[in-house]
C-alpha positions as CSV (number, residue, x, y, z in Angstrom):
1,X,-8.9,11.8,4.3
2,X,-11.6,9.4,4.7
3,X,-12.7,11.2,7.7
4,X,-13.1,14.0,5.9
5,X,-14.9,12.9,3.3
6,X,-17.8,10.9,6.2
7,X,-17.9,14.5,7.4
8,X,-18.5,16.4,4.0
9,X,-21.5,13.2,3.9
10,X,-19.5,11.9,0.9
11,X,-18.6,8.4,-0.3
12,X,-16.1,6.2,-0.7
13,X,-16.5,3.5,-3.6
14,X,-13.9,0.9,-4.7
15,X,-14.3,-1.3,-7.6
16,X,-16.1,-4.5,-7.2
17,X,-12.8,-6.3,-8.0
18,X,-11.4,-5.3,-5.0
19,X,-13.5,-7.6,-3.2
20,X,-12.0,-10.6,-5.5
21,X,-8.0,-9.4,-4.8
22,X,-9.1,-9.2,-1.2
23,X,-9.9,-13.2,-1.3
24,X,-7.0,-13.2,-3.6
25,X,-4.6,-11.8,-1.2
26,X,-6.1,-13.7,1.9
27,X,-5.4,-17.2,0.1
28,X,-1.5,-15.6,-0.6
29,X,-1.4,-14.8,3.5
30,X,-0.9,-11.2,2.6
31,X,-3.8,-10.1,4.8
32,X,-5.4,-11.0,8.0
33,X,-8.3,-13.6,6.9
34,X,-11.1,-11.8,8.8
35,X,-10.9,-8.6,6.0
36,X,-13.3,-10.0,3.7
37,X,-15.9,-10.3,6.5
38,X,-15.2,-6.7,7.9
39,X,-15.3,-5.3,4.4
40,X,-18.7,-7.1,3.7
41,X,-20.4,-5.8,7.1
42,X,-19.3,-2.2,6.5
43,X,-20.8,-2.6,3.2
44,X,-24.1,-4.1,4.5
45,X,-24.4,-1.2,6.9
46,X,-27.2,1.1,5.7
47,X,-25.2,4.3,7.4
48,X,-21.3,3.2,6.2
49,X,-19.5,5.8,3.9
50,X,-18.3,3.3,1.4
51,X,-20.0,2.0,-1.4
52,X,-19.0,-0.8,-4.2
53,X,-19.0,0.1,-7.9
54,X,-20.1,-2.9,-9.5
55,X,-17.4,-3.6,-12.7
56,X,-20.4,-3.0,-15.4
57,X,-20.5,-1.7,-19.1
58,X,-19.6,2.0,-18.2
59,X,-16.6,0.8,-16.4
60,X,-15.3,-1.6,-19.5
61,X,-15.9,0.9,-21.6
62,X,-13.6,3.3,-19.5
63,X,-11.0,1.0,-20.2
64,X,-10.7,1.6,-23.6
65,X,-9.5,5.0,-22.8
66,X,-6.5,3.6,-20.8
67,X,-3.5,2.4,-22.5
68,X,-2.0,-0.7,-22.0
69,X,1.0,0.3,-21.9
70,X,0.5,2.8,-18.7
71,X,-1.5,0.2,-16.8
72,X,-1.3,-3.4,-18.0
73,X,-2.6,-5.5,-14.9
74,X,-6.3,-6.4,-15.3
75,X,-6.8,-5.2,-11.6
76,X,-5.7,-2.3,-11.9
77,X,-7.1,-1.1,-15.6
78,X,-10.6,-2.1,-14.0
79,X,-10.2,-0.1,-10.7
80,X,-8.6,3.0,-12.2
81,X,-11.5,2.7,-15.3
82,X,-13.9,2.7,-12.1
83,X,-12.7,5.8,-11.2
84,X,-12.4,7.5,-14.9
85,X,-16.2,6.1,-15.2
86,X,-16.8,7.9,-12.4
87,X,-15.1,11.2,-12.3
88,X,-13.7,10.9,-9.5
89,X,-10.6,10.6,-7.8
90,X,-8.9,7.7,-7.2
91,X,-7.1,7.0,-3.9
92,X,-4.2,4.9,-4.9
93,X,-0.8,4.2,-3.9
94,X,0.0,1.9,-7.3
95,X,3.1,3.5,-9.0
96,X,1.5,2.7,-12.6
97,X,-1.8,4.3,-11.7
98,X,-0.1,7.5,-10.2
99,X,1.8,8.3,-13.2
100,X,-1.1,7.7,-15.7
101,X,-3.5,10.0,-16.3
102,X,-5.9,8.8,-13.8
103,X,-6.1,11.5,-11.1
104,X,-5.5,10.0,-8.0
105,X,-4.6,10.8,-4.0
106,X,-2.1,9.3,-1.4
């Protein structure tokens, strides 16, 4: 999929907050400590395909659209609001985030 979308000259963004859960995760020993610095280089490469949505007004305000009740986790609301803000589709293997109405891919 993300091949795909380097060859259509597309992007792939992901939610400033993902950065956070990534140290998050790393300090848990859920990921291999060297994903922060891999993330951050492909993102400081002029040419890379993926590109960081910073978590600004547009994207709080998309989270007033998305109920509580569908997707309570902080996270979560603000990546899948990054996505409404958007309009795009949101890659996503979160069982709350599939069935919401966030249109997502996986």
């Amino acid at each position: 999929m993300i091949e795909t979308i380097a060859i259509d000259g597309d992007q792939v963004g992901f939610s400033a907050i993902t950065l956070a859960e990534i140290v998050y995760l790393i300090e848990k020993g859920r990921i291999s400590p060297d994903t922060f610095d891999r993330i951050l280089s492909v993102l400081d490469d002029q040419e890379s395909i993926m590109a960081e949505i910073p978590v600004d007004k547009t994207v709080v305000q998309a989270m007033k659209s998305i109920p509580w009740k569908d997707i309570p986790d902080l996270p979560d609301r603000i990546i899948a609001a990054s996505a409404l803000a958007r309009q795009v589709l949101l890659i996503s293997r979160d069982e709350k985030i599939q069935l919401s109405a966030i249109k997502t891919v996986w």
